[in-house]
Every structure is written in C-alpha cells, then in structure tokens.
C-alpha positions as CSV (number, residue, x, y, z in Angstrom):
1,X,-18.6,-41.3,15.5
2,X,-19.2,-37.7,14.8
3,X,-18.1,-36.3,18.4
4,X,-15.2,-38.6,17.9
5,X,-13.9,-37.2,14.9
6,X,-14.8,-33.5,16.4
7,X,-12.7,-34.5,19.2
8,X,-10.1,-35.5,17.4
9,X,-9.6,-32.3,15.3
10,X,-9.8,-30.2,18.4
11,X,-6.0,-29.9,18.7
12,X,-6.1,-28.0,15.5
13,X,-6.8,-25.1,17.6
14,X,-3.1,-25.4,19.3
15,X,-1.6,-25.3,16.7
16,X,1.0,-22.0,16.0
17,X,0.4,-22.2,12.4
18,X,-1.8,-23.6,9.8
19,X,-2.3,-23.3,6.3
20,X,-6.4,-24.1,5.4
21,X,-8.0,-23.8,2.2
22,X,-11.6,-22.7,1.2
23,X,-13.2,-25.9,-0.6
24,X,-16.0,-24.4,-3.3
25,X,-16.1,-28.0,-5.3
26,X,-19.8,-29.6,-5.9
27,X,-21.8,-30.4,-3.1
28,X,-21.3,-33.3,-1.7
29,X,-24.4,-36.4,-2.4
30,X,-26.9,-36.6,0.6
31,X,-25.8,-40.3,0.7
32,X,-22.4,-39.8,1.8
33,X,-23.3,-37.5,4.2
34,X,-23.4,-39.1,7.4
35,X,-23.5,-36.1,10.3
36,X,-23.8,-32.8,10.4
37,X,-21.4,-29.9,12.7
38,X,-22.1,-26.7,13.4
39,X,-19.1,-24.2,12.7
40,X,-19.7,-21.4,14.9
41,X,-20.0,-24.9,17.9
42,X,-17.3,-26.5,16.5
43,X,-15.1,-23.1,17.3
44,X,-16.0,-22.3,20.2
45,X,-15.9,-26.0,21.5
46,X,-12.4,-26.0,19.9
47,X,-11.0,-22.5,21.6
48,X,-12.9,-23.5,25.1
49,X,-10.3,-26.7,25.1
50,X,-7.2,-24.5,23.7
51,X,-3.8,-25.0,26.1
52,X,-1.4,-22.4,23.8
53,X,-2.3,-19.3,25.4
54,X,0.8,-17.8,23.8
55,X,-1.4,-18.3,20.3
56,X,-4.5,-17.0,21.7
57,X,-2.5,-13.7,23.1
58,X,-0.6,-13.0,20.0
59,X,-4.3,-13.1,17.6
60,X,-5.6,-10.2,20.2
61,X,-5.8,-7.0,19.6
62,X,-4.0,-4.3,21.2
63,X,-5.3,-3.7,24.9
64,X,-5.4,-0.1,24.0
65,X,-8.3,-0.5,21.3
66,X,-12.1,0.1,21.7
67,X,-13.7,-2.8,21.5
68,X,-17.7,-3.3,20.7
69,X,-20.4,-6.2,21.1
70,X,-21.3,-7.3,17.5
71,X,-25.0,-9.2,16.6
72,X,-24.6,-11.6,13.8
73,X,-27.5,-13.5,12.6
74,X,-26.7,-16.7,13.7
75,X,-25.5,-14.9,17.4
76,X,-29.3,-16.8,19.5
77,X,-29.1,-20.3,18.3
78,X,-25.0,-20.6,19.7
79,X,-24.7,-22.1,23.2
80,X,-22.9,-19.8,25.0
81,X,-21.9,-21.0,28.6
82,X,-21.8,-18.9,31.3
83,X,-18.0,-17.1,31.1
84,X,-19.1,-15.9,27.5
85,X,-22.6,-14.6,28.5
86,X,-20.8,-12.9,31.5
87,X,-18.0,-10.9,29.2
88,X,-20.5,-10.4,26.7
89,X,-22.6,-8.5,29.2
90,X,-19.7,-6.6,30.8
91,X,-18.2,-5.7,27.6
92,X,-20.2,-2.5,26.6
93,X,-18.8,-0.9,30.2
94,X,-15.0,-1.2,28.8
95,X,-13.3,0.8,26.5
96,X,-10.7,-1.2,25.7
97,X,-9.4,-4.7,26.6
98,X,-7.6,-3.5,29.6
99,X,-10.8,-2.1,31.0
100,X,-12.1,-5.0,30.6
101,X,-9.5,-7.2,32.0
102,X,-9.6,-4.5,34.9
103,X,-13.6,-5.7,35.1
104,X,-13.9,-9.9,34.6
105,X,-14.0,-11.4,37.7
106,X,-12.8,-14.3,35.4
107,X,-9.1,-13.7,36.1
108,X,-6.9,-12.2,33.0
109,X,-6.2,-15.5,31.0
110,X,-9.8,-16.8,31.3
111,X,-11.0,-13.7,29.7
112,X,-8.7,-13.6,27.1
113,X,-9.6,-17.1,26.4
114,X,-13.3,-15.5,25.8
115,X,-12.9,-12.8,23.9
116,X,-10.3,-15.1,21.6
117,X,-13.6,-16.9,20.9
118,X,-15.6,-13.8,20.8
119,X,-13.7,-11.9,17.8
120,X,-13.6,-15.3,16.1
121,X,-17.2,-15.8,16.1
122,X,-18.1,-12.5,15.4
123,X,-19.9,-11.7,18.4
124,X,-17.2,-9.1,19.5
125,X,-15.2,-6.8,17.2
126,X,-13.0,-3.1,16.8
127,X,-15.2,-0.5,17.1
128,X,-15.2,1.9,14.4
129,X,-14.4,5.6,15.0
130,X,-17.0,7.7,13.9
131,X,-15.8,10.8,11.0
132,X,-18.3,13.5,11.9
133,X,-16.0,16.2,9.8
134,X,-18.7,16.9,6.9
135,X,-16.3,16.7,3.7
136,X,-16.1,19.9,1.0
137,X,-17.8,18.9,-2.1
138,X,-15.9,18.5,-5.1
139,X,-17.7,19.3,-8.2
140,X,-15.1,19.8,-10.7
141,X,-13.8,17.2,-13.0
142,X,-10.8,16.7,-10.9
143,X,-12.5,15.9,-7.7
144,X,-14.6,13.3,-9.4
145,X,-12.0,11.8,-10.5
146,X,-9.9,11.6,-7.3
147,X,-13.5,10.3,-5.8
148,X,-13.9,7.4,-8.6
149,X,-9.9,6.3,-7.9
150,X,-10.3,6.2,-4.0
151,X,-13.7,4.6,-4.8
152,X,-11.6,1.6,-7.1
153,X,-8.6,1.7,-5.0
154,X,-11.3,0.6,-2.1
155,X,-13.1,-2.3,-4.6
156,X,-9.8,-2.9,-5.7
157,X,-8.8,-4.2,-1.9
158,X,-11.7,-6.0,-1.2
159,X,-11.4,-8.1,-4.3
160,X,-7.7,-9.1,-3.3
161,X,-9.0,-9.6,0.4
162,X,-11.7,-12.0,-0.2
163,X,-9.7,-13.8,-3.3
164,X,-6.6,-14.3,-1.0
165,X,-9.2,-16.0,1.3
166,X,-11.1,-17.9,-0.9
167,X,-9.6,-18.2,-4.2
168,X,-10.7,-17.4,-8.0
169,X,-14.7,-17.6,-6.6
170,X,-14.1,-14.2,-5.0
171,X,-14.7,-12.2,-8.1
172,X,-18.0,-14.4,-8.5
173,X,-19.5,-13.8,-4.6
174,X,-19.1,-9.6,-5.6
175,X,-20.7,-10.1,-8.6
176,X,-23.6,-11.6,-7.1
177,X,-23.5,-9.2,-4.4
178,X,-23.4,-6.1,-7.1
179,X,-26.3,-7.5,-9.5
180,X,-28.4,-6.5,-6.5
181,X,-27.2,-3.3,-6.3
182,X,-27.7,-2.6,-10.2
183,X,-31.3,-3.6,-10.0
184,X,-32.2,-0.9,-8.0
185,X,-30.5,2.0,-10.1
186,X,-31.7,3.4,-13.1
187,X,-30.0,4.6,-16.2
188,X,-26.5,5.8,-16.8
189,X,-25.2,4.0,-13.2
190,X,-27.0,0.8,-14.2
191,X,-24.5,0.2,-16.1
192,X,-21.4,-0.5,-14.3
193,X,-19.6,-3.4,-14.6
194,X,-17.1,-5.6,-12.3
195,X,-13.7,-6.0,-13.7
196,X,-11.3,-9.1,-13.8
197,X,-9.0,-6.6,-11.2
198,X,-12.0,-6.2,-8.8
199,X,-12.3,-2.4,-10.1
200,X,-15.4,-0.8,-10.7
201,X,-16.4,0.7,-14.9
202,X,-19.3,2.4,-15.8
203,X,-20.6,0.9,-18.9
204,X,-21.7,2.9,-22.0
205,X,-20.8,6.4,-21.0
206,X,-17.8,7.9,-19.7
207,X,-17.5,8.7,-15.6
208,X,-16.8,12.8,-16.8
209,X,-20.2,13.0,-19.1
210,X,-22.5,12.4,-15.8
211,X,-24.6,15.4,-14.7
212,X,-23.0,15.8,-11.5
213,X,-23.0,19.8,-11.4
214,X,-26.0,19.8,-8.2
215,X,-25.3,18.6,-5.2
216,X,-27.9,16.9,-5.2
217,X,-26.9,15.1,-7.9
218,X,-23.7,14.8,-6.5
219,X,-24.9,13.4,-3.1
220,X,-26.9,10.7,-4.8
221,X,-23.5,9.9,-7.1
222,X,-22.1,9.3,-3.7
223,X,-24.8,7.1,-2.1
224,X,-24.5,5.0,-5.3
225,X,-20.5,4.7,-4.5
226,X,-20.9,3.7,-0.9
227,X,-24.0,1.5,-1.8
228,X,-21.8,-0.5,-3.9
229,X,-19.1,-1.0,-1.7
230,X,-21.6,-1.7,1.6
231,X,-22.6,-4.5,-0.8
232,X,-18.6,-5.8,-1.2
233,X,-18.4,-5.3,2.8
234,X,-21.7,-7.4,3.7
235,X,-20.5,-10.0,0.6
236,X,-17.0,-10.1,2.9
237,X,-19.4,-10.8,6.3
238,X,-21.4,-13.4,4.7
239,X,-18.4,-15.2,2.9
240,X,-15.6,-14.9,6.2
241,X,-17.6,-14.0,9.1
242,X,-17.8,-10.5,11.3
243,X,-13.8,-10.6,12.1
244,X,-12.9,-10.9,8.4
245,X,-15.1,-7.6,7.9
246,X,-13.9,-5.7,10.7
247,X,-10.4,-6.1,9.3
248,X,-11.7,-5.1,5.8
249,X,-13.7,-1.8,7.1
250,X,-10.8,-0.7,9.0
251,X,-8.4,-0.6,5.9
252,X,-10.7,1.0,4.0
253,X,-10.7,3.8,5.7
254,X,-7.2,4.4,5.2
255,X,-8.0,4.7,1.4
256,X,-9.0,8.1,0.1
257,X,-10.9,10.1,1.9
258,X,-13.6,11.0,-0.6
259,X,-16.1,8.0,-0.3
C-alpha cells in the first residue's frame, strides 16, 4: 500500500508549478500511522522517474558557476545508484557545470538529471567565494553602528526567508537556535533578545555603552555577531535542507560588509 501511494505521488515531480505548505500541527497518534517514507528516498526516487526536463533545466544553476560536493548528516544511509556515485566522484575535478557536462560520460541530460537531485538533496551545492581582504576596524561609534545594522539587516533576512518557508513557526526555530548561543556568553551580550521582526536587541544596556575600544574587545564583539547568525544559518539547514542554506549564505553576503 505504501509503494503504491509513493508511486502514485511520483508525478508530483513533473509538475511546472506547485504550491506546498509546511504542516507544524500535533503529531500524528502512533495508531494511525501505518508506514513510514523516507524524504531524502522519496526525492530522489521521485526526480530519477522525472520526464519534464525543461523543469529540471530551468531549477539549475548557471553553467558558469562553481559548484562543490556538500556532506550532510543523513548523506551514508541514502541509496545512491550508480550515475549519482559516478557524478558525485567526478564533481570535485569541475569548476563549473559545463566542466562537468564536458566530463560525465553520462551524456548531458542524464547528468543534469543528477545533479537536479544532487542540489535538492543537499549533497551538491554553489560554492562560496572565499573574502581573504582583512577588513579595517571600526572603533568609533559610527562603525559600530553601521556593523550592528548590516548585522540586523542580515537576521532580518533570514527571519523573512525561513517564515516565507514555513510560516509563523520560523520566529520560534531561531529562538531555539539563539538560546544556545546565549548560554555560552556572559554578561552584557547575554542579554540579547529576538524581536517579532527577526532583528537582533541587546537587552538591558545600550549597543554604544559596550567597552569596545580594544581590538580585542572588538574582535570578540564580532565573533559573538557571526556566532549568532551561524546559528540562524545551521537553524535554516536543519529546517529546509543544504539548498535552502546555500541560497540563504549567498544573499547574505550581499548585505553589509562589516560582519
């Protein structure tokens, strides 16, 4: 019955356009539960059987982009067959997607088909250009606060990224995510609270009354900033999967330049 109904909802994948909803009602009783399906399977079974390439092109990236192999948790207990393994392996000796289609020996269409599944799974993403320009430090009151807007404007995005996704339950996946960030600081940064807006306020003192007049001082402001919004990022990964997070990093970046 269960391969039957998985069968049935394969055609999903064909379709040019879809609108799906993230379902966070209560758990369902154990008694009503009568099979279980693997996601990351039900995918990849779903894209292996997919007739509209024209979809699959249209949802790759440019074949001008670097591409990277990406290792999510659950990456060893999917059953790859052999045309993923094989583009999974080739993959690192491409720098784009028109190396690589310049490399498979699976014929242009059947790798696209693969790396369609790839990206959706997680297994394959954008890879990130590296900023090796060492940034002048700002220790006037100005520059701090140009660093605490670009740092809000970022947790401002991700909190309209994941609630567009999933709904009002967004806000309450980056609180959970920050509450383990605060329990590692100490006192005046321990205090920092998540807004309604997804923004970012520090909680009893104002940002301007910190002693950020060292660098060193300065430095560990900054590590607190980026620790906060590596927690947002991994919330996004855990929430919508590796492609979900590539998409959020790379806009990020185009935010500020300070954190």
């Amino acid at each position: 019955m269960a391969d039957f109904w998985l069968e049935d909802l394969a055609s999903l994948f064909d379709w040019p356009q879809a609108d799906f909803i993230f379902d966070s009602g209560p758990a369902i009783p154990e008694a009503q539960v009568y099979a279980l399906a693997s996601t990351p399977e039900f995918i990849i079974q779903g894209i292996r059987g997919m007739k509209n390439f024209n979809l699959i092109e249209a949802f790759l990236p440019s074949e001008s982009e670097p591409l990277q192999v990406l290792s999510p948790a659950y990456a060893d207990i999917l059953k790859l067959e052999a045309p993923e393994k094989y583009v999974l392996t080739i993959l690192p000796h491409a720098r784009s997607l028109k190396e690589l289609y310049g490399l498979s020996q699976l014929g242009k269409k059947e790798t696209q088909r693969v790396m369609f599944a790839l990206l959706h799974l997680g297994l394959a993403g954008l890879a990130q250009p590296r900023n090796t320009a060492k940034p002048q430090l700002d220790f006037s009151s100005a520059g701090l606060e140009k660093i605490w807007s670009d740092f809000n404007d970022k947790c401002s995005f991700i909190f309209k990224y994941i609630s567009k996704e999933i709904g009002p339950v967004g806000l309450n996946v980056l609180e959970k995510a920050l509450d383990e960030v605060r329990a590692k600081l100490g006192p005046p940064l321990q205090g920092f609270e998540l807004r309604a807006d997804g923004r970012i306020e520090l909680k009893p003192i104002p940002l301007l009354s910190l002693n950020l007049y060292s660098e060193e001082s300065f430095q560990n402001f900054l590590r607190v900033l980026n620790e906060i919004l590596v927690a947002e990022v991994l919330a996004v990964k855990k929430t919508l999967g590796n492609v979900h997070e590539a998409a959020v990093v790379k806009n990020l970046e185009r935010i500020g330049e300070s954190t």
